[in-house]
VEXFI-961573 format. One record per residue (C-alpha): x, y, z. Coordinates in nm, 3 decimals, decimal comma. Layout:
! VEXFI-961573
+---------+---------+---------+
!      c1 !      c2 !      c3 !
+---------+---------+---------+
!       X !       Y !       Z !
...
+---------+---------+---------+
//
This chain:
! VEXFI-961573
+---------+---------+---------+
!      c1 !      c2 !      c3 !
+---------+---------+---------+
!  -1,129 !   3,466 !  -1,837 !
!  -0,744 !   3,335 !  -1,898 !
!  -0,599 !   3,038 !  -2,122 !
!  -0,262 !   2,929 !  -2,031 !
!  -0,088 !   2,678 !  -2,300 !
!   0,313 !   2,629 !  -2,363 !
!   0,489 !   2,891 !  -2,511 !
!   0,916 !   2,750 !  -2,529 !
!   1,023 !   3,053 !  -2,731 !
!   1,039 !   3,436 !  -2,738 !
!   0,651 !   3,578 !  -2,733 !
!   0,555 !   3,803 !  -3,013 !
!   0,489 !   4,134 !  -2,803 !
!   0,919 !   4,116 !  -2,795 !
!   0,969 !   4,266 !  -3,138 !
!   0,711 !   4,523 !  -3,145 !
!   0,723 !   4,851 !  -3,006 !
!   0,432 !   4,969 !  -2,838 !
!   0,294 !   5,276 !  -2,684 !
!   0,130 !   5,201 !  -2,340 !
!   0,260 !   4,873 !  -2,157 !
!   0,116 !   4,776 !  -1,832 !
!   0,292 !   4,732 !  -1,464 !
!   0,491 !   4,422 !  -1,318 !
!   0,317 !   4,206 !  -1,124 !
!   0,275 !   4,278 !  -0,779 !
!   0,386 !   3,931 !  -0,631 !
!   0,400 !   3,560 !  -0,757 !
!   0,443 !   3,260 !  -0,474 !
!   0,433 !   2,871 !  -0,533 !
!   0,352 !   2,584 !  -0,322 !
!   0,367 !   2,200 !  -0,386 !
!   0,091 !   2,005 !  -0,469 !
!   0,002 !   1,663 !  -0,535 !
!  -0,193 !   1,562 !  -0,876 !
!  -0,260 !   1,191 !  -0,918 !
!   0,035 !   1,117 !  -0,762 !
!   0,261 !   1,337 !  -0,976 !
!   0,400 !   1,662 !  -0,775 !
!   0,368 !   2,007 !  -0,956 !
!   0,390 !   2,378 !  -0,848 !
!   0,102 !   2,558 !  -0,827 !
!   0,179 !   2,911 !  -0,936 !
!  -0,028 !   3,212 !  -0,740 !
!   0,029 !   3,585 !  -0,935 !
!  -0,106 !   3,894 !  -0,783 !
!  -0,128 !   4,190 !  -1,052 !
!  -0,089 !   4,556 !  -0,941 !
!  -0,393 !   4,764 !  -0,932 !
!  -0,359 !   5,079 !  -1,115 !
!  -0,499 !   5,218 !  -1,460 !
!  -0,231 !   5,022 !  -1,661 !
!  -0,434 !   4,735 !  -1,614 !
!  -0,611 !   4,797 !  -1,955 !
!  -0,345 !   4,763 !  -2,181 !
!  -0,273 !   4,381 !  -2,000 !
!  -0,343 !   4,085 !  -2,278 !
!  -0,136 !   3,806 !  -2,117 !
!   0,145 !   3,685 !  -1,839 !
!   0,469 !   3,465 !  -1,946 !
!   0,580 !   3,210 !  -1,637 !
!   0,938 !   3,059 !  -1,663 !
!   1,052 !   2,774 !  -1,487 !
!   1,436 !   2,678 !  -1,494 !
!   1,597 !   2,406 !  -1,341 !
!   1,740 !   2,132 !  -1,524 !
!   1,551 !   2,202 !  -1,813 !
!   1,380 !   2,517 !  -1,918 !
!   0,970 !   2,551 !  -1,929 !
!   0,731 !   2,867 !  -1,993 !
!   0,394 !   2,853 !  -1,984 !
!   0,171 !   3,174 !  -2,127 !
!  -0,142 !   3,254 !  -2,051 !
!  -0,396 !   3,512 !  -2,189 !
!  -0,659 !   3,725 !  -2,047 !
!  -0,941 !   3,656 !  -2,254 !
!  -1,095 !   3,948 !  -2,166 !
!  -1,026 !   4,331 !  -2,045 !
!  -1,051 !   4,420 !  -1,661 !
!  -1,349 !   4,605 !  -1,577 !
!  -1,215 !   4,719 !  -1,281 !
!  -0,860 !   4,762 !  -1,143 !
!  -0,979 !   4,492 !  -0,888 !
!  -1,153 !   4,216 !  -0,823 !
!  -1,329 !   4,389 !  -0,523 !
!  -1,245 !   4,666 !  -0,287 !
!  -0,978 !   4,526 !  -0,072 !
!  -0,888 !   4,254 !  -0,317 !
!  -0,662 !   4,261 !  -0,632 !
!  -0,696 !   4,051 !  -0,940 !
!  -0,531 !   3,715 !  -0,869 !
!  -0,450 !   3,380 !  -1,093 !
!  -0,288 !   3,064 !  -1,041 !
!  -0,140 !   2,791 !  -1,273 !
!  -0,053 !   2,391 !  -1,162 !
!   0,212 !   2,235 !  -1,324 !
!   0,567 !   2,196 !  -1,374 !
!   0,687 !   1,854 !  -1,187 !
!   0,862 !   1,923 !  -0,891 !
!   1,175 !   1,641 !  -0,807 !
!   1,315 !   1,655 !  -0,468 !
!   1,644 !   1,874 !  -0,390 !
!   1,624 !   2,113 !  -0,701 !
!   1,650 !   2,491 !  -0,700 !
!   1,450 !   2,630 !  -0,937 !
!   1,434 !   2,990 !  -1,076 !
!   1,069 !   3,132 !  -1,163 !
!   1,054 !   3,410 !  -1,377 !
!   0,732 !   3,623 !  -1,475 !
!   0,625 !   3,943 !  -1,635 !
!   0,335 !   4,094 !  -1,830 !
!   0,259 !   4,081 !  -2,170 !
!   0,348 !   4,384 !  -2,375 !
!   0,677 !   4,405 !  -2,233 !
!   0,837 !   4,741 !  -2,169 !
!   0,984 !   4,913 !  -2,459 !
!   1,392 !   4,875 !  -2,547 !
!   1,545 !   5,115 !  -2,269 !
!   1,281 !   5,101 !  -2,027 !
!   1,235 !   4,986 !  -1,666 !
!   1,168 !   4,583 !  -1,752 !
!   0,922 !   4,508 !  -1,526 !
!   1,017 !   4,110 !  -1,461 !
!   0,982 !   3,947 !  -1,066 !
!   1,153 !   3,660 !  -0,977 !
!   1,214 !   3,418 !  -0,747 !
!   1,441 !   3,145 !  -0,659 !
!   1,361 !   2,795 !  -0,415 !
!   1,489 !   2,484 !  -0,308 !
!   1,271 !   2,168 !  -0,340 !
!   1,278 !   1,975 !   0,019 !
!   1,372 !   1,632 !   0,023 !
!   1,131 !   1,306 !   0,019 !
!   1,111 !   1,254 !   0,374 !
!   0,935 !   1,594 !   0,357 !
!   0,543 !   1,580 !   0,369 !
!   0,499 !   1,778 !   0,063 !
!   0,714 !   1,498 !  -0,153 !
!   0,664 !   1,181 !   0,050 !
!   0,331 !   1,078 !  -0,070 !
!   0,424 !   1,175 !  -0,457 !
!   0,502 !   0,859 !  -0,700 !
!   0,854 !   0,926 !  -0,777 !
!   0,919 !   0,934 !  -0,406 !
!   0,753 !   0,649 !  -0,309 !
!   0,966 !   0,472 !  -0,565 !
!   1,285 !   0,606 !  -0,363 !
!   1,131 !   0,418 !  -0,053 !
!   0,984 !   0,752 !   0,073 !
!   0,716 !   0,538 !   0,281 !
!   0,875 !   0,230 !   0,328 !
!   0,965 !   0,077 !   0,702 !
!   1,249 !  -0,184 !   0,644 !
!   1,153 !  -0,266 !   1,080 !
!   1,509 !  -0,345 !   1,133 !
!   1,594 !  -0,628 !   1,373 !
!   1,964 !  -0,773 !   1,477 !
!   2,053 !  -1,101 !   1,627 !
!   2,427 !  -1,121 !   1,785 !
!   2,558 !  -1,468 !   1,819 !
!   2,865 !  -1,602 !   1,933 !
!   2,952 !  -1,726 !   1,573 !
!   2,734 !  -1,525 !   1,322 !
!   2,502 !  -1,185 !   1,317 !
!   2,155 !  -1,204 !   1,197 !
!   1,990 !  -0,900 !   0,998 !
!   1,651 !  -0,891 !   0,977 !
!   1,455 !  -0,658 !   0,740 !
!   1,119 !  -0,583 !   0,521 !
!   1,190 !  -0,534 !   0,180 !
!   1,043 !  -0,307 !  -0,056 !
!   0,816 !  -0,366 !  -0,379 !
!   1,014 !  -0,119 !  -0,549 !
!   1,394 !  -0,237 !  -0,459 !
!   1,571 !  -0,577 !  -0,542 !
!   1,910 !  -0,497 !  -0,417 !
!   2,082 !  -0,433 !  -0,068 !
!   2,378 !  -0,418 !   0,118 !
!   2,455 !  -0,456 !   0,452 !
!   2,708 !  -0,204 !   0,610 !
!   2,906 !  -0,358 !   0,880 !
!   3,202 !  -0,243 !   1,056 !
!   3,481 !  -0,410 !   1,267 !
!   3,425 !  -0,164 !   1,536 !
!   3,288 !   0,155 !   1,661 !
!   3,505 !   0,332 !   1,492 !
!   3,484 !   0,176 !   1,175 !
!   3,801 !   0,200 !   1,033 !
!   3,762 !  -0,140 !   0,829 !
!   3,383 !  -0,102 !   0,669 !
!   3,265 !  -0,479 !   0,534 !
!   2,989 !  -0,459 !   0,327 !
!   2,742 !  -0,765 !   0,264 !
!   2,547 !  -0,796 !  -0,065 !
!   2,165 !  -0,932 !   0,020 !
!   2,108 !  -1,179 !  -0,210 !
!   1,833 !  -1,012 !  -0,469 !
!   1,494 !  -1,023 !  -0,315 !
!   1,126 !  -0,907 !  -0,461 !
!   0,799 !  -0,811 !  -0,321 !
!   0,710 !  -0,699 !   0,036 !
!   0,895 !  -0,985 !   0,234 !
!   1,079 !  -1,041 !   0,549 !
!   1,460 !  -1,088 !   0,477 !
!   1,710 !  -1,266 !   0,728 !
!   2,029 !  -1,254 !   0,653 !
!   2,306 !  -1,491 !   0,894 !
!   2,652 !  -1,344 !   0,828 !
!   2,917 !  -1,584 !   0,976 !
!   3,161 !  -1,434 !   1,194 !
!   3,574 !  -1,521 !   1,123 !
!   3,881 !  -1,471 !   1,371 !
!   3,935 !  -1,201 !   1,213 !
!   3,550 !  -1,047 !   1,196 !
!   3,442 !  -1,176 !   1,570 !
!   3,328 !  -0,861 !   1,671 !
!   3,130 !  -0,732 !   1,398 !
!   2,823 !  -0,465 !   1,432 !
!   2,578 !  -0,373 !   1,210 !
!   2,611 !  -0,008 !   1,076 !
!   2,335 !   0,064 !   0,828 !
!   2,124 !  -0,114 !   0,591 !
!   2,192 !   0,052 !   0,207 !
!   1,898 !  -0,012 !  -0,022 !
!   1,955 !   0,070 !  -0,443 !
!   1,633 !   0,170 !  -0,561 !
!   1,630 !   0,216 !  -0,929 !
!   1,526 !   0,600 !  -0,903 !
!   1,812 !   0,669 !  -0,692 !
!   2,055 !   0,377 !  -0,702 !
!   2,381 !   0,540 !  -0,484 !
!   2,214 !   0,834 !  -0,349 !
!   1,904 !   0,658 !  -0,163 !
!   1,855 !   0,709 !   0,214 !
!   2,033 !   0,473 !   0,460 !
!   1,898 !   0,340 !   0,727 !
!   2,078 !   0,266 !   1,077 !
!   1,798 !   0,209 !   1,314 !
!   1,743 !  -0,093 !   1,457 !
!   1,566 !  -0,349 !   1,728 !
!   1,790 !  -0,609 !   1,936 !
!   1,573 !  -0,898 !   1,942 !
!   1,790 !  -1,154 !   2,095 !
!   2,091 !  -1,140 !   2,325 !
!   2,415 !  -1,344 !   2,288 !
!   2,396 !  -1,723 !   2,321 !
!   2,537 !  -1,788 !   2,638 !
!   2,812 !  -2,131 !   2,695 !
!   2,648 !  -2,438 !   2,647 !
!   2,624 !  -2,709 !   2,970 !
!   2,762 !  -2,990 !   2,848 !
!   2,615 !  -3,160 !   3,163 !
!   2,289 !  -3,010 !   3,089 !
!   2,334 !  -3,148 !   2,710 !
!   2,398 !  -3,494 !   2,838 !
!   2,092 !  -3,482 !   3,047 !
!   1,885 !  -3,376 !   2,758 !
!   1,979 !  -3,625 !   2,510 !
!   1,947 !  -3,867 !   2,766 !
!   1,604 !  -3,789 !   2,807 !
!   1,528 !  -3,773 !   2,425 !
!   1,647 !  -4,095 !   2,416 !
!   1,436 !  -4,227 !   2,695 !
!   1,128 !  -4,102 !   2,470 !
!   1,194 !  -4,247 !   2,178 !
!   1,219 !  -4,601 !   2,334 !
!   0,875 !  -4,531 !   2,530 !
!   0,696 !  -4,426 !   2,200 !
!   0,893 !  -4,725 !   1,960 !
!   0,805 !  -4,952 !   2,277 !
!   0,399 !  -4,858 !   2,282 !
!   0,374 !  -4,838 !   1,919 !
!   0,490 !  -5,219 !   1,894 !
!   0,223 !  -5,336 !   2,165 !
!  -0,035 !  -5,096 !   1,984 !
!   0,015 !  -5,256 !   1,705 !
!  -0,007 !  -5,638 !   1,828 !
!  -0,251 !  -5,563 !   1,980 !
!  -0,456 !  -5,393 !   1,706 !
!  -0,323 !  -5,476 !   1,421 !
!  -0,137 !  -5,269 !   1,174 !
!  -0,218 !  -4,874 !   1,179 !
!  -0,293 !  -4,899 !   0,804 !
!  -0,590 !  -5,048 !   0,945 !
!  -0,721 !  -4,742 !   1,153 !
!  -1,006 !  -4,519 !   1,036 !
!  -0,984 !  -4,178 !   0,913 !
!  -1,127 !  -3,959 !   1,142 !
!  -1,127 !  -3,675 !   0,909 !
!  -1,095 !  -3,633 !   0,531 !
!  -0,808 !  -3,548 !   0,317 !
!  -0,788 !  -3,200 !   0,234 !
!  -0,510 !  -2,978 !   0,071 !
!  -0,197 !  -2,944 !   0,196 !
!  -0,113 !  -2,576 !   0,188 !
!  -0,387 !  -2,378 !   0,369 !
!  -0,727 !  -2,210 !   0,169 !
!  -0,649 !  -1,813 !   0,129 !
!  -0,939 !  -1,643 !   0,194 !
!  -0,967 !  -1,250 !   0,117 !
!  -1,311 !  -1,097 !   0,343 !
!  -1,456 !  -0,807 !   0,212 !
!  -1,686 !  -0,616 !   0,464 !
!  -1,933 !  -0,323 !   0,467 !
!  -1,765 !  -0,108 !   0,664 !
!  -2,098 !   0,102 !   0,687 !
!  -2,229 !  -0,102 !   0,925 !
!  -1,969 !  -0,033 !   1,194 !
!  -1,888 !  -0,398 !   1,289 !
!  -1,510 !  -0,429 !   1,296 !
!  -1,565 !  -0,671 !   1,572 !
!  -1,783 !  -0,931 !   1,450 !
!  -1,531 !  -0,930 !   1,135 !
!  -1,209 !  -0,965 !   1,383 !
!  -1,422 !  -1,280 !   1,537 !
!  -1,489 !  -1,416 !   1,171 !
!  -1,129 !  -1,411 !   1,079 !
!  -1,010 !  -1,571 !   1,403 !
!  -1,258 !  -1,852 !   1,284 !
!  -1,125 !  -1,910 !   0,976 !
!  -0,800 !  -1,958 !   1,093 !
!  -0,821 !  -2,140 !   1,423 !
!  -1,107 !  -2,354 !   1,314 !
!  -1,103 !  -2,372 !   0,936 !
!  -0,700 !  -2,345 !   0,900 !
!  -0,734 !  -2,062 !   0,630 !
!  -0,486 !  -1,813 !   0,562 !
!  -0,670 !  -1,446 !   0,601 !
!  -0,653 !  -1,109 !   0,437 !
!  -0,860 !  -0,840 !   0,585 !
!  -0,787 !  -0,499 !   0,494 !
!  -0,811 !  -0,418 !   0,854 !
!  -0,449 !  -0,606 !   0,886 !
!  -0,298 !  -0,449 !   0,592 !
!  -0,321 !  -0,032 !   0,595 !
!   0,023 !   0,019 !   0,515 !
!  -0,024 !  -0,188 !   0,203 !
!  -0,319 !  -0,035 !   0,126 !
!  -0,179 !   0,356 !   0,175 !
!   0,142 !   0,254 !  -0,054 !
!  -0,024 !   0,052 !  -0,350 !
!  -0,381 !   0,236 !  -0,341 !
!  -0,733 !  -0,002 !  -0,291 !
!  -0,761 !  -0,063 !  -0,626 !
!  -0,433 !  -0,230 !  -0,652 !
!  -0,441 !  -0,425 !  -0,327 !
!  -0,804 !  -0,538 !  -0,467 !
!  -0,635 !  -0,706 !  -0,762 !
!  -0,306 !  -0,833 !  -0,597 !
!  -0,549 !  -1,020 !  -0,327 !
!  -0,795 !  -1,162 !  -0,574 !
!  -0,465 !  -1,373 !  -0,776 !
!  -0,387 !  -1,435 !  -0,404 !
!  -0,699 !  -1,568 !  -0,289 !
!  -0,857 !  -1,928 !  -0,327 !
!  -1,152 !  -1,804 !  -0,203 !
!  -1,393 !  -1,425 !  -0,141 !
!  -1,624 !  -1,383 !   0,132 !
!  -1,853 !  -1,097 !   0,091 !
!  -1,946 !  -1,067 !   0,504 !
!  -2,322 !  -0,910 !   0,546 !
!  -2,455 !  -0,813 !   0,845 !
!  -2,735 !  -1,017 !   1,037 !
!  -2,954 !  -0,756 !   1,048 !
!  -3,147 !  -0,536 !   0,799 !
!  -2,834 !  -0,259 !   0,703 !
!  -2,945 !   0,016 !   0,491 !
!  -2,634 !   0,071 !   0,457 !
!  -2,577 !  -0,259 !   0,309 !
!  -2,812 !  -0,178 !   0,066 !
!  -2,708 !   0,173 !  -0,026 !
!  -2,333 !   0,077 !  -0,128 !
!  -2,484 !  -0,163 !  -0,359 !
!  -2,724 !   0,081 !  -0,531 !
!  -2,409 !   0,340 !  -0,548 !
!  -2,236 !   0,149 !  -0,814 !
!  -2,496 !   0,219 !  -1,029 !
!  -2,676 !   0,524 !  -0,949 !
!  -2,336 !   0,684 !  -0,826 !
!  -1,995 !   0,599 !  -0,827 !
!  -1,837 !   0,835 !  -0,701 !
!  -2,028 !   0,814 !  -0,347 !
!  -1,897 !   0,609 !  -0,053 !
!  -1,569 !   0,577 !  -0,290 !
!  -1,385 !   0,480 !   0,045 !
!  -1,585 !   0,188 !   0,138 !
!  -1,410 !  -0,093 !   0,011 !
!  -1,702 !  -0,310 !   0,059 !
!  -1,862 !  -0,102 !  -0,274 !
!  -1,523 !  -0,056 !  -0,426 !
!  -1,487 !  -0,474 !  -0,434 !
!  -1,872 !  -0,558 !  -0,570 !
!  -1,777 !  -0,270 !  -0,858 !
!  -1,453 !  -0,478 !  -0,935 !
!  -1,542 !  -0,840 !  -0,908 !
!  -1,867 !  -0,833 !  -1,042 !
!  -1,756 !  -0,900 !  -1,378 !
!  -1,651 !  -1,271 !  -1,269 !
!  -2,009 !  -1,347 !  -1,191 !
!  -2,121 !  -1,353 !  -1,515 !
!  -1,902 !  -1,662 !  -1,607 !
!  -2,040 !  -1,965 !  -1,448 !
!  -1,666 !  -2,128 !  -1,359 !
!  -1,562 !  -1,811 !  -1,219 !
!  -1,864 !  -1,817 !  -0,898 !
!  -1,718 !  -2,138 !  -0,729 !
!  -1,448 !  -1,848 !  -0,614 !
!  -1,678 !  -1,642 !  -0,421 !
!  -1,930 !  -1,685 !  -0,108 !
!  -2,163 !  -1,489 !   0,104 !
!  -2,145 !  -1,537 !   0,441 !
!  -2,456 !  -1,417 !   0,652 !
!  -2,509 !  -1,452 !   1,011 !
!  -2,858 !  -1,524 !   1,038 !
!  -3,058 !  -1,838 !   1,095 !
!  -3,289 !  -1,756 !   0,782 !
!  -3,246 !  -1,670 !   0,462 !
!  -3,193 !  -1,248 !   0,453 !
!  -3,433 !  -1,220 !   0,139 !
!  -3,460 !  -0,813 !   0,023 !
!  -3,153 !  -0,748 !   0,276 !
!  -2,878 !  -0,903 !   0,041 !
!  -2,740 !  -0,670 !  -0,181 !
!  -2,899 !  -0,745 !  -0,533 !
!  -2,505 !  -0,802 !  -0,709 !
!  -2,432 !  -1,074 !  -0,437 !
!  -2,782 !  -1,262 !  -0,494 !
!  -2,646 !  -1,495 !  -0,773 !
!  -2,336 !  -1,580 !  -0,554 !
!  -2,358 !  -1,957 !  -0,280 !
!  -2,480 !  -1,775 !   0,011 !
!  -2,424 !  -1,958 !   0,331 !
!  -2,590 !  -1,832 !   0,719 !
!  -2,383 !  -1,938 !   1,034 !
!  -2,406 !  -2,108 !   1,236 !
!  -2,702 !  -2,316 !   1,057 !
!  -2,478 !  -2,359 !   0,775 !
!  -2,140 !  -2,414 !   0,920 !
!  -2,113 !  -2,814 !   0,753 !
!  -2,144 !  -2,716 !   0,398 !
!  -1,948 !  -2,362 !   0,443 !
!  -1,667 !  -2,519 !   0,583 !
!  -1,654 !  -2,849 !   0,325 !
!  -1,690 !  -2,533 !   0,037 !
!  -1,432 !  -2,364 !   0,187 !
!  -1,173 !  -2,616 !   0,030 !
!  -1,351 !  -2,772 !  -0,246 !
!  -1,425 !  -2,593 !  -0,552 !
!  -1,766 !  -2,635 !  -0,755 !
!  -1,609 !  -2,928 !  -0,995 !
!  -1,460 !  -3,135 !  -0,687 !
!  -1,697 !  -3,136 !  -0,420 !
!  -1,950 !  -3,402 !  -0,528 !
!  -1,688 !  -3,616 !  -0,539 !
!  -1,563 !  -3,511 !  -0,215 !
!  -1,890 !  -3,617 !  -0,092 !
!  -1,874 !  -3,972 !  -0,237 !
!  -1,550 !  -4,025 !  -0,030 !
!  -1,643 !  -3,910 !   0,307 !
!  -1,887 !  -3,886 !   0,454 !
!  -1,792 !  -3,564 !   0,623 !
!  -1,891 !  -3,364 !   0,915 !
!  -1,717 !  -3,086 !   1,096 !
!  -1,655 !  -3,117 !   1,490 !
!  -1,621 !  -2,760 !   1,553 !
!  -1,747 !  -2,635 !   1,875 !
!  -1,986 !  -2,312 !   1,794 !
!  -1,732 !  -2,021 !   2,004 !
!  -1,784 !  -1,801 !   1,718 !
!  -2,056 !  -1,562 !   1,851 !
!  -2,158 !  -1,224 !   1,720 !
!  -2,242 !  -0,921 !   1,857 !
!  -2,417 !  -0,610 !   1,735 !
+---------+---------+---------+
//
């Protein structure tokens, strides 16, 4: 019934005369919206119900600010009625026209003839402010969260007798910040420190040395220069005291303590020289436990979250790193992330991360389980909130390369092999079933597919874990 399509300069109908033109609109109104993270207007016009109707072919929409914008749009076809019903006029809308924060705009609209040269011009108009990012409308749109619309810098401060520490969570999308201190309340002599530049989501501590001249400095604000707003971006002076002054050192006390230090450090020298007379050199002891890497195994865990057993994965993780000594990323642990980057983002940022990806299956049948597998291929757009089916759709491409499947593992906890209750994607990925299988898991956990038989050859290894790790359902 309408097609609307840019139309920059004067319309046609201008230079024409013509013999019947219709009424002005009856009212236009906007809101905000949010499109794929881009925010746009979306226009609303009402027209007037009378006879005039008929001789209506098309509305012109102007949008001023910075730059200038129209938009026309034609009615494809002529009004039956004067309305839509009987206590409801004819009424369009239009989305677009990005919206930026703190920017009046001036809409403009009329109908298509126009009135004649000396004759009522039957425009309406209307004139708004955008709000600012911290608004809800604006906070959740792109070039907001660029601005650090969403981000929680989780101020801390740390006064010392001789310096000040600043602690603070950086943003993705800044490098640069300064620290706005002052020599007093009053702040008659402002200092400001320049953070050395700093990338990715990170916790920043900054020790600023106090002078005789700067002994009583306070923190003021924290200034961050994102590249969308550089000087105008929001300040932030809210903060957490998370430690109190140092208070005089003993120097009684410190004798005592060094003392004692001392005292230890002849007792250890003094038994390690009769252990070893007495056993020979500790060169000569046996390893109790194999080598393995120095820096701890990352391991991302992706979960059906169908099956409603937050719990059991909470008890898995806490495994992994008490027992295991691996370095976990659950998406339970990292919303905020997650609501700032979007799934799909996180997804691939964690699999560069990640040495290793458990896919975590319930013990029992789930069909569930089953169902978010069978939705990536009969349909995609179901359960598109389930990570669990979000991550099989995006790493299942590795599993068709042999060298690539030493990355991933499915972790079961039952005694026997699940059979039919595995999701069919997973099936040609090492599949492991606590606690029957907690030797081989665990040696896998560190050793990829091209390392481990020779692992083997070196140690003869075995796990002394004691089985805490229960599950419930």
């Amino acid at each position: 019934l309408i097609k609307c399509y840019e139309e920059d300069g004067p319309s046609p109908e201008l230079g024409q005369e013509h013999r019947f033109t219709p009424a002005a609109l009856f009212n236009i109104s906007t809101k905000i919206v949010d499109i794929q993270g881009i925010c746009q207007f979306n226009i609303t016009w009402i027209l007037n119900e009378d006879a005039s109707i008929k001789y209506l072919k098309a509305t012109k929409i102007c949008v001023s600010s910075r730059n200038l914008g129209c938009i026309r749009c034609d009615y494809l076809e002529r009004f039956p009625n004067q309305s839509m019903s009987k206590n409801q006029k004819w009424q369009f809308s239009f989305v677009g026209f990005s919206v930026e924060e703190n920017i009046d705009y001036f809409i403009d609209a009329y109908n298509l003839p126009p009135a004649n040269i000396n004759e009522d011009y039957s425009e309406i108009n209307i004139q708004l402010t955008s709000p600012d990012c911290e608004d809800n409308s604006l906070k959740y749109c792109q070039n907001c969260i660029e601005k650090g619309s969403l981000w929680d810098p989780d101020i801390t401060i740390c006064n010392r007798e001789l310096e000040l520490e600043v602690n603070f969570t950086s943003s993705n999308f800044c490098s640069t910040y300064k620290i706005h201190l002052c020599d007093s309340h009053e702040c008659s002599n402002p200092i400001l420190h320049i953070v050395p530049t700093t990338k990715g989501n990170n916790r920043v501590s900054e020790k600023i040395k106090k002078s005789d001249q700067r002994r009583n400095i306070i923190f003021k604000e924290l200034i961050p220069y994102f590249p969308r707003c550089q000087n105008d971006c929001r300040r932030y002076s809210y903060y957490q005291t998370v430690c109190t002054e140092e208070p005089i050192p003993d120097v009684g006390k410190n004798y005592a303590g060094i003392f004692i230090v001392l005292f230890l450090i002849v007792c250890i020298v003094a038994t390690g020289l009769y252990f070893r007379c007495k056993h020979g050199t500790v060169s000569k002891l046996a390893h109790f436990h194999p080598e393995t890497a120095e820096t701890p195994t990352t391991v991302l865990v992706i979960y059906s979250q169908e099956t409603c057993f937050q719990h059991t994965v909470l008890g898995f993780a806490e495994f992994l790193q008490k027992y295991c000594g691996s370095k976990v990323i659950i998406d339970l642990w990292q919303k905020r992330r997650i609501a700032e980057i979007g799934p799909v983002q996180w997804l691939a940022t964690q699999k560069e991360i990640a040495d290793k990806i458990i896919f975590l299956c319930p013990s029992h049948p789930s069909p569930s389980c089953d169902s978010a597998c069978k939705s990536i291929i009969e349909n995609r757009n179901k359960n598109s909130e389930s990570m669990f089916t979000l991550a099989l759709h995006f790493f299942c491409g590795d599993w068709k390369m042999d060298s690539s499947l030493h990355k991933y593992m499915v972790v079961s906890f039952n005694e026997t092999r699940p059979g039919p209750d595995l999701p069919r994607p997973l099936s040609i990925c090492p599949s492991y079933f606590l606690m029957k299988d907690i030797d081989s898991f665990c040696r896998d956990l560190y050793f990829s597919q091209s390392l481990r038989d020779k692992a083997a050859k070196k140690c003869n290894w075995r796990f002394k874990i004691k089985p805490e790790l229960q599950v419930d359902y």
